[in-house]
Wavefront OBJ file of the C-alpha trace (Angstrom):
o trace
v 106.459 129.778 91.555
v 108.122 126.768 90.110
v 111.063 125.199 90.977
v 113.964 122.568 90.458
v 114.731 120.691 93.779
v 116.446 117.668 92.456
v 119.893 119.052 93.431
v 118.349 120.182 96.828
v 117.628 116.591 98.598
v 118.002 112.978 98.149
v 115.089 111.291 96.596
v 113.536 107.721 96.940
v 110.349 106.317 95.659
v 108.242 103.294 97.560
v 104.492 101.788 96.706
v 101.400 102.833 98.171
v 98.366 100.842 99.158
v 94.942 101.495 99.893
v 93.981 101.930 103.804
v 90.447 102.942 103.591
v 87.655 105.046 101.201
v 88.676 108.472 100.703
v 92.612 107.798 101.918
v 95.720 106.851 100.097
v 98.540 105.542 102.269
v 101.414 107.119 100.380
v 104.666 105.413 102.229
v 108.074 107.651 101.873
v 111.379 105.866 102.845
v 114.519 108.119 103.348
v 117.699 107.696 101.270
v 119.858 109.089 103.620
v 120.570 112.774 105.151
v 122.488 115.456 104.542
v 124.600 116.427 107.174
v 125.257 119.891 106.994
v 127.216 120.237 110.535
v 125.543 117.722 112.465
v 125.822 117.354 116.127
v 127.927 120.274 116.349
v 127.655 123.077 119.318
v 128.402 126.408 119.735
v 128.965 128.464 122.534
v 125.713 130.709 122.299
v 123.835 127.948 122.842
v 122.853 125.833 126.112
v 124.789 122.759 126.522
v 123.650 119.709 124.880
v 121.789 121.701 122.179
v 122.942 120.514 118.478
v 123.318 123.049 115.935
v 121.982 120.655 113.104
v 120.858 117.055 112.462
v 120.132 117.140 109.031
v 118.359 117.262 105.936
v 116.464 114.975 104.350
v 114.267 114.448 101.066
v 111.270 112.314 99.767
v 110.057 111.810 96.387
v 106.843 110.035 95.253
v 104.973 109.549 92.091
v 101.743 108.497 91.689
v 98.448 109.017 89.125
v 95.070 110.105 89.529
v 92.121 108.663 88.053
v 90.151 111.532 85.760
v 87.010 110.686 88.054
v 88.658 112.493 90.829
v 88.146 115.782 89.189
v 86.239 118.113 90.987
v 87.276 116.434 94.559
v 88.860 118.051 97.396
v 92.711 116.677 97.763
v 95.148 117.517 100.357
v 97.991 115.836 101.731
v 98.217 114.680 105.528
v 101.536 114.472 107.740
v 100.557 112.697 110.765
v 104.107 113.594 111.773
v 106.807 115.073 110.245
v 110.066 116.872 112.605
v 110.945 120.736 111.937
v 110.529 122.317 108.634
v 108.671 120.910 105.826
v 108.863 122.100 101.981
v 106.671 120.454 99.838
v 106.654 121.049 95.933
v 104.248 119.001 94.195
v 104.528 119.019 90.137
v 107.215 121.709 90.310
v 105.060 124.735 92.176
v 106.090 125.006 96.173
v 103.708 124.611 98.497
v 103.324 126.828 102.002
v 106.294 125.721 104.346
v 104.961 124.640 107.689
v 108.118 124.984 110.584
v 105.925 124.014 113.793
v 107.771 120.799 115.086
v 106.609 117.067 115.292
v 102.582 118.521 114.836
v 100.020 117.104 112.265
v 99.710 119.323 109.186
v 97.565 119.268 105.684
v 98.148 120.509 102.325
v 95.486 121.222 99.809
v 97.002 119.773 96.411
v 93.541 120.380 94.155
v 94.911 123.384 92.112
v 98.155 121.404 91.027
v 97.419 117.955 90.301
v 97.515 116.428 86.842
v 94.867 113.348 86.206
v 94.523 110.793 83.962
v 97.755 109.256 82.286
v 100.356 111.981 83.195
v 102.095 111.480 86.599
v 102.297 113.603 89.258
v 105.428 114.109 91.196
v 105.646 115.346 94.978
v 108.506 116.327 96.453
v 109.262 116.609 100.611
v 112.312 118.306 101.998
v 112.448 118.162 106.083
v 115.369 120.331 107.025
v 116.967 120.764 111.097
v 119.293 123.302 110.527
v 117.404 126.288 110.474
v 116.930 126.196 114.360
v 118.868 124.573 117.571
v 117.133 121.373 118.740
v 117.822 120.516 122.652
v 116.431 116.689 121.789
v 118.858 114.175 120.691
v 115.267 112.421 118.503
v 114.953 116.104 116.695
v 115.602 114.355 113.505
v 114.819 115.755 110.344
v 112.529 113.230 109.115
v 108.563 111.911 108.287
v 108.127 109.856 111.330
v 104.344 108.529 110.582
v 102.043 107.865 108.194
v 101.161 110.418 104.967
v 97.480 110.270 103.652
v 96.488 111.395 100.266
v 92.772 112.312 101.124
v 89.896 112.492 98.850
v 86.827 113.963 99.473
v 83.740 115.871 97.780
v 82.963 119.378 97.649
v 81.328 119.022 101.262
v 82.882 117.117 103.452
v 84.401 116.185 107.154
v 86.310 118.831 108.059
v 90.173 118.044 108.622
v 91.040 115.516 111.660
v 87.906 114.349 111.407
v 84.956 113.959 113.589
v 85.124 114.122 117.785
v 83.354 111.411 120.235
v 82.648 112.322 123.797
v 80.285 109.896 126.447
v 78.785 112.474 128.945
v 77.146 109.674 130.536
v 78.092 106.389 131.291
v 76.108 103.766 133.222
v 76.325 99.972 132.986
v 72.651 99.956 131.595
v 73.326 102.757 129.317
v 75.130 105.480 128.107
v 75.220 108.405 126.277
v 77.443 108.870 123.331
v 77.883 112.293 121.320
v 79.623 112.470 117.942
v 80.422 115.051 116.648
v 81.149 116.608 112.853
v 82.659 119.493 111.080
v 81.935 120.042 107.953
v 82.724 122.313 105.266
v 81.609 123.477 102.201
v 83.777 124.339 99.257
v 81.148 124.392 96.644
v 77.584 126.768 96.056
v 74.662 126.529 98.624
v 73.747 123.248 99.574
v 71.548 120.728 101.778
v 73.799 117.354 103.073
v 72.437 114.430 104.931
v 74.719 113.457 107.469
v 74.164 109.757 108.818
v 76.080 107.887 111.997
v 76.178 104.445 112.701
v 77.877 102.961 115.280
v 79.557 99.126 114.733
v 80.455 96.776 117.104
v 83.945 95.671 116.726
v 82.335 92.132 114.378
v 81.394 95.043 111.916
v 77.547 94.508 113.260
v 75.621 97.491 113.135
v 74.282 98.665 116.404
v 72.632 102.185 116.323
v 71.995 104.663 113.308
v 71.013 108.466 113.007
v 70.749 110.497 110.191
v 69.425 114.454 110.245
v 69.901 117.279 107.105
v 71.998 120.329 107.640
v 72.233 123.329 105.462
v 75.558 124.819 104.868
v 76.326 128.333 103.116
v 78.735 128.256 100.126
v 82.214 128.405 101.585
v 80.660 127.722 105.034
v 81.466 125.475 107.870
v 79.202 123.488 110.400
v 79.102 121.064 112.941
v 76.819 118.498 113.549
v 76.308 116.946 116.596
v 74.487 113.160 116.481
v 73.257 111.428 120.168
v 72.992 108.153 120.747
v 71.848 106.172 123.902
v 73.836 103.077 123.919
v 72.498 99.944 125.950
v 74.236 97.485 128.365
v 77.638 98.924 126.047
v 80.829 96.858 126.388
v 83.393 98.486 128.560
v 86.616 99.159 127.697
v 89.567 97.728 129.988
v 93.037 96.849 130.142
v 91.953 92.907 130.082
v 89.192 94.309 127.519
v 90.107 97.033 125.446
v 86.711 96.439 123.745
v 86.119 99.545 120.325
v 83.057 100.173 118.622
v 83.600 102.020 115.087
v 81.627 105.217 114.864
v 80.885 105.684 110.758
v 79.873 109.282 109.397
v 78.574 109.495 105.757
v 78.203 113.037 103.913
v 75.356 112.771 100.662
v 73.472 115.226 98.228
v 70.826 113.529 97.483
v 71.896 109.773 96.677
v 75.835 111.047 95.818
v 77.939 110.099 98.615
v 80.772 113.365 99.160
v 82.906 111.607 102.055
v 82.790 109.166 104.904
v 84.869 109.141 108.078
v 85.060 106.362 110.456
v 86.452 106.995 114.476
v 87.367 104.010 116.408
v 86.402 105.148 120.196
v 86.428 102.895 123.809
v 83.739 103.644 126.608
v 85.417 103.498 130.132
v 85.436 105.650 133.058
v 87.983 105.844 135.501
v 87.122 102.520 137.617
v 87.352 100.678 134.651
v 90.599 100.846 133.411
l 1 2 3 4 5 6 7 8 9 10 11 12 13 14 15 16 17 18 19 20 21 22 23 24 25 26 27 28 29 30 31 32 33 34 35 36 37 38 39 40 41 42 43 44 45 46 47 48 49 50 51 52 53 54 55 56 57 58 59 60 61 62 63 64 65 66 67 68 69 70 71 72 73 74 75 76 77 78 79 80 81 82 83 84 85 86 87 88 89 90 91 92 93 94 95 96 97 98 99 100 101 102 103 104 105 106 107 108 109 110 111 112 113 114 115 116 117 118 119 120 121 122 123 124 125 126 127 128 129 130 131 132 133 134 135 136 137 138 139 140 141 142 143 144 145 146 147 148 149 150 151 152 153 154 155 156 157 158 159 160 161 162 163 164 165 166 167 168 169 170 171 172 173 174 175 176 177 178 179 180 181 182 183 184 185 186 187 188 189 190 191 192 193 194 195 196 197 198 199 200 201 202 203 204 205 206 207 208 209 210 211 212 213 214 215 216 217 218 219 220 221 222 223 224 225 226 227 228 229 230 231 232 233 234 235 236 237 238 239 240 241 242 243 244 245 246 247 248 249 250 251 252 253 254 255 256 257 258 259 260 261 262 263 264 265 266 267
């Protein structure tokens, strides 16, 4: 389906810069809203509830390098209030209407690369449904990632870090990794190191895992950390836990997870 949303929602444009490998920051700014009926009330509907704060629109442009073929790129809202519509290069995207939760978008089968531009377009819209918060604005709130990853890669949100045990002399730490496979049969070498906050390395694992085509698994690293810092309120001391995703020498993705070890007579 493709369709014209300029006369639908204001548009603005901003830069984007780099945050880290894998993820363009793409920055929106809003324009301003359009108030269809804002703040008004009606009498089927609990005091204090608004009938509509608005709708608003985002526009940004950006190119792709053609090296980027063949990667896996979707679009992350860390935030972004009530209903989203996203069109990206003029076909619309899946609406997502679940509130102020994380979402991602696939954009692989619609980008253009190389020298032609691609144009995405965000319309966040409040008046489809009563909101009983006065902050139920219709708006991106957080940060929006442009993610690029291989064929098989970390799985979306990324990898999870539990401590099962923690002593002063040492502690267990347990990361661990979805990952999925978009492309034919394969064998991935899945490597975690874990940084002190200088950037030194401290501790490294690596172990294969075999994933069907179109597959998902996790992989679960432990590592017995020695004499770790502790994190505190007068300390808040992170390590960096760094997962890496190869075939063979070709690296498909890296995640990194910033994580604190405390317990509760710590903090």
């Amino acid at each position: 389906m493709r369709l014209s949303v300029f006369a639908l929602i204001c548009l603005s444009l901003t830069a984007c810069g780099i945050w880290k490998k894998g993820y363009e920051r793409i920055s929106f700014s809003q324009e301003w809203d359009f108030v269809l009926g804002g703040g008004q009330t009606d009498a089927f509907i609990s005091e204090g509830d608004t009938l509509c704060e608005g709708m608003d629109g985002y526009r940004k442009q950006f190119k792709l390098p053609e090296k980027d073929k063949g990667k896996v790129i979707c679009l992350d809202f860390e935030r972004a209030t009530l209903n989203r519509k996203i069109w990206l290069n003029g076909h619309w995207l899946c609406p997502r209407s679940d509130g102020n939760a994380s979402s991602r978008f696939v954009l692989t089968p619609f980008l253009n690369y190389g020298k032609k531009e691609n144009i995405l377009l965000v319309q966040t819209d409040s008046c489809v449904q009563f909101n009983s918060h006065r902050d139920s604005d219709s708006d991106i709130g957080r940060n929006v990632w442009l993610v690029k990853a291989g064929q098989v890669h970390v799985d979306n949100w990324g990898t999870n870090i539990t401590i099962p045990v923690i002593n002063a002399d040492k502690s267990t730490v347990e990361i661990e990794t979805p990952l999925k496979n978009e492309a034919s049969d394969v064998i991935v070498e899945v490597s975690t190191r874990i940084q002190d906050r200088e950037g030194k390395v401290l501790y490294q694992i690596s172990s294969p895992a075999e994933i069907a085509a179109g597959g998902k698994k996790v992989v679960i690293h432990t590592i017995e950390m020695f004499y770790p810092e502790r994190w505190s309120v007068r300390n808040p001391y992170l390590y960096t836990a760094i997962v890496e995703v190869k075939v063979g020498n070709e690296l498909m993705d890296s995640h990194q997870t910033t994580f604190g070890m405390h317990s509760l007579d710590s903090i």
